[in-house]
C-alpha positions in Angstrom: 0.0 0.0 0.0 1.4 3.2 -1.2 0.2 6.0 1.6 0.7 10.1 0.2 1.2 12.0 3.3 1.1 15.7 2.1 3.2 17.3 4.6 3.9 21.1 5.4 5.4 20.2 9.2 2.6 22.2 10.8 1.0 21.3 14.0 -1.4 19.1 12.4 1.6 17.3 10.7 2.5 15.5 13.6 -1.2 14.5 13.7 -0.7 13.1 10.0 1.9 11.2 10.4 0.6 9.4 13.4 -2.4 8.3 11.4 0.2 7.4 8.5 2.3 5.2 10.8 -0.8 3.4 11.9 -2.3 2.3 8.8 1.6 1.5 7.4 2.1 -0.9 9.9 -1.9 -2.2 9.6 -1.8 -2.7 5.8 2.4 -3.3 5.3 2.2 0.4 3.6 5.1 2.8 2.6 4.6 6.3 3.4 5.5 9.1 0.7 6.0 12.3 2.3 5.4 14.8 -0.1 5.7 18.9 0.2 4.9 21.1 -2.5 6.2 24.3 -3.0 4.7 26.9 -5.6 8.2 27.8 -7.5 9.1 31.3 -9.1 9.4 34.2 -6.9 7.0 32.5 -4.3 9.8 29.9 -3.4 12.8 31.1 -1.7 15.8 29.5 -0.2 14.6 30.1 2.8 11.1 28.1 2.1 13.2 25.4 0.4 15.3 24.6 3.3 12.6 24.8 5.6 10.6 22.3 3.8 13.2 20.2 3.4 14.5 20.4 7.2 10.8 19.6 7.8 10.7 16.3 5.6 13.9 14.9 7.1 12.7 15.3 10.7 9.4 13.7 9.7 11.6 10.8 7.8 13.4 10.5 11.8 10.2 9.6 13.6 9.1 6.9 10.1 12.9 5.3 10.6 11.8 5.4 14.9 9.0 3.2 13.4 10.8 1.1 10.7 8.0 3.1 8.5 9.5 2.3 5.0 9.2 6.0 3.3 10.5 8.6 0.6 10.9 12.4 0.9 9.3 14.1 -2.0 10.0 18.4 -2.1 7.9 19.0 -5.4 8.3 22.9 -6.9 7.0 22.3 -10.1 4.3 25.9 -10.9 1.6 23.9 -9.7 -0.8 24.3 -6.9 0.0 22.2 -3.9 -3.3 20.6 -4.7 -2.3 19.6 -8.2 1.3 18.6 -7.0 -0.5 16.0 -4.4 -3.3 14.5 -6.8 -1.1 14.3 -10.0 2.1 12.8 -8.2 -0.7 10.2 -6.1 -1.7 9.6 -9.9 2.3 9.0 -10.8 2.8 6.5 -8.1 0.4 4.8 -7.2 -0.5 5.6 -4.4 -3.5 4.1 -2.9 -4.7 6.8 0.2 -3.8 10.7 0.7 -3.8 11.7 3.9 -3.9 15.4 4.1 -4.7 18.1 7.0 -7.1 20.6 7.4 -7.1 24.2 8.9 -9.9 25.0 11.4 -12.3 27.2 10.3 -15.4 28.9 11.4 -18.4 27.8 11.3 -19.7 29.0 7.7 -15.5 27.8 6.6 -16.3 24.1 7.5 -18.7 23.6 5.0 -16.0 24.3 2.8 -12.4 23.2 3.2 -9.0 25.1 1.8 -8.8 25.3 -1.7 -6.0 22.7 -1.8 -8.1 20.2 0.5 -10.8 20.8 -2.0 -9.1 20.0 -5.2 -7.4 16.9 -3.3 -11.3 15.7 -2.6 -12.4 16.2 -5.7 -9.7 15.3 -8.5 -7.6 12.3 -6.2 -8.1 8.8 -8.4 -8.0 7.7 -4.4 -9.5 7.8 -1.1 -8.4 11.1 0.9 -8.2 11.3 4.7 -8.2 14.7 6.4 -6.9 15.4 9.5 -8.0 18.3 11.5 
């Protein structure tokens, strides 16, 4: 099982991964940790090396668990929410797990424009995490 974990390394990140690490270890499943950068003037140096400081701490706690995993930094001009659903479409994968900013009460009918396109356009099942 091919689990899409798509990572920023937020608070709700160590939530995500949690919930990764329990269904790897229920269904034998590999985690990709994926982070998705706009590119262009958006993506600094800065926002690079945060993001990938970020991954590698995540990949720490998956080697903790004898998680097998791959760190994925994607800056390819796409939205974060194309990024996750076209590279889920590239590999495989068989579940996103994805997390989820709270809102008010009128915002949680509706979730973040990335969350959203990840609902609707992922060939698989999504899982949000609040």
């Amino acid at each position: 099982m091919q689990i899409l974990v798509a990572y920023r390394g937020t608070n709700v990140g160590k939530d995500l991964l949690n919930l990764a690490i329990q269904h790897a270890k229920a269904f034998g499943g590999t985690i990709q940790l994926v982070t998705s950068l706009p590119g262009g003037e958006k993506t600094t140096k800065k926002k690079i090396t945060e993001a990938e400081d970020n991954l590698a701490e995540a990949g720490k706690l998956l080697d903790e668990q004898n998680i097998p995993h791959e760190n994925h930094l994607l800056i390819r001009n796409n939205s974060a929410g194309e990024d996750i659903v076209a590279f889920a479409a590239d590999n495989a994968c068989d579940e996103i797990i994805i997390g989820v900013k709270s809102r008010s009460k009128v915002g949680k009918i509706l979730f973040g424009r990335t969350a959203q396109h990840i609902i609707l356009k992922a060939h698989c099942p999504v899982v949000s995490v609040k």
